[in-house]
C-alpha positions as CSV (number, residue, x, y, z in Angstrom):
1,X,-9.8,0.5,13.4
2,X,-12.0,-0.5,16.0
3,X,-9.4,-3.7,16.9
4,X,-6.3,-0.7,17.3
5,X,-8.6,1.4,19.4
6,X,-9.8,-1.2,21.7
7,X,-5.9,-2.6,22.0
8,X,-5.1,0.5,22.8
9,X,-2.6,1.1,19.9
10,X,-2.6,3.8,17.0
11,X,-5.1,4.0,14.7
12,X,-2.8,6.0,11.9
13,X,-0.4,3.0,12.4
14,X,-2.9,0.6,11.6
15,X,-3.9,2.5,8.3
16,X,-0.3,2.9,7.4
17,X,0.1,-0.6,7.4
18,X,-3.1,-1.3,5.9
19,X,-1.9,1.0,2.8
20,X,1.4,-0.6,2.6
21,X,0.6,-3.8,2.0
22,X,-0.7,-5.3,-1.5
23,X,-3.9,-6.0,-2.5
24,X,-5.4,-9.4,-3.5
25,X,-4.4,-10.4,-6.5
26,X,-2.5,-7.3,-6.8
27,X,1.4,-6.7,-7.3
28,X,2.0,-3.4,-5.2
29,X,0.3,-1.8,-2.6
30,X,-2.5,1.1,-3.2
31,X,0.0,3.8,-1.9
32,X,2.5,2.2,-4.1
33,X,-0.4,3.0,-7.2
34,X,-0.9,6.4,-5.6
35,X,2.6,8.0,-4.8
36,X,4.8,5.6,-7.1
37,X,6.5,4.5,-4.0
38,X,6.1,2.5,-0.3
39,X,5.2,5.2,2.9
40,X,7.9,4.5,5.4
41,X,6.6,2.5,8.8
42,X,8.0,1.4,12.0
43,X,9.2,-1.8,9.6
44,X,12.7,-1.4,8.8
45,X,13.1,-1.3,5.1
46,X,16.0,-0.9,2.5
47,X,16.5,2.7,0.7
48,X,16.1,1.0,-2.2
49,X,13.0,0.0,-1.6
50,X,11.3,3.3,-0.9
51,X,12.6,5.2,-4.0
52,X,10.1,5.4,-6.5
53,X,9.1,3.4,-9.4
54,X,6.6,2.5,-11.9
55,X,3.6,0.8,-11.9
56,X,3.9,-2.5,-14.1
57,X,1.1,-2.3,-17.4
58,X,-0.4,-5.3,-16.8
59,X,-1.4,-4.2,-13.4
60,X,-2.3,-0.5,-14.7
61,X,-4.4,-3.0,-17.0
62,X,-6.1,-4.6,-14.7
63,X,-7.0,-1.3,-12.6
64,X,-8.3,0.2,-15.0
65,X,-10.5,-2.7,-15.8
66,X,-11.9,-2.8,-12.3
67,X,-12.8,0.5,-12.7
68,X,-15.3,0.2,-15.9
69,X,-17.2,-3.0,-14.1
């Protein structure tokens, strides 16, 4: 946040991209976990790729098991 706002650029854009991509160690992208799909950015991306879908087990697995920890 503080890197966008000294560069001058957007700060929302900088979160949206921060939401959009995965992870470590992760498959999709914490909006992708939230909404069941990807947020649309300045990126140019496929239809296909912004319908929704669901979240594999295994990661819904491992989620959940970073949550008792």
């Amino acid at each position: 946040m503080i890197k966008s706002y000294k560069s001058g650029d957007d700060p929302y854009l900088a979160l949206l991209n921060l939401r959009n991509i995965p992870n470590e160690g992760m498959v999709t992208s914490p909006v992708q976990r939230h909404i069941g799909r990807r947020t649309q950015s300045v990126l140019p991306a496929t239809p296909a790729v912004l319908k929704p879908s669901k979240i594999p087990v295994s990661e819904h697995s491992k989620l959940q098991w970073k949550r008792h920890q």
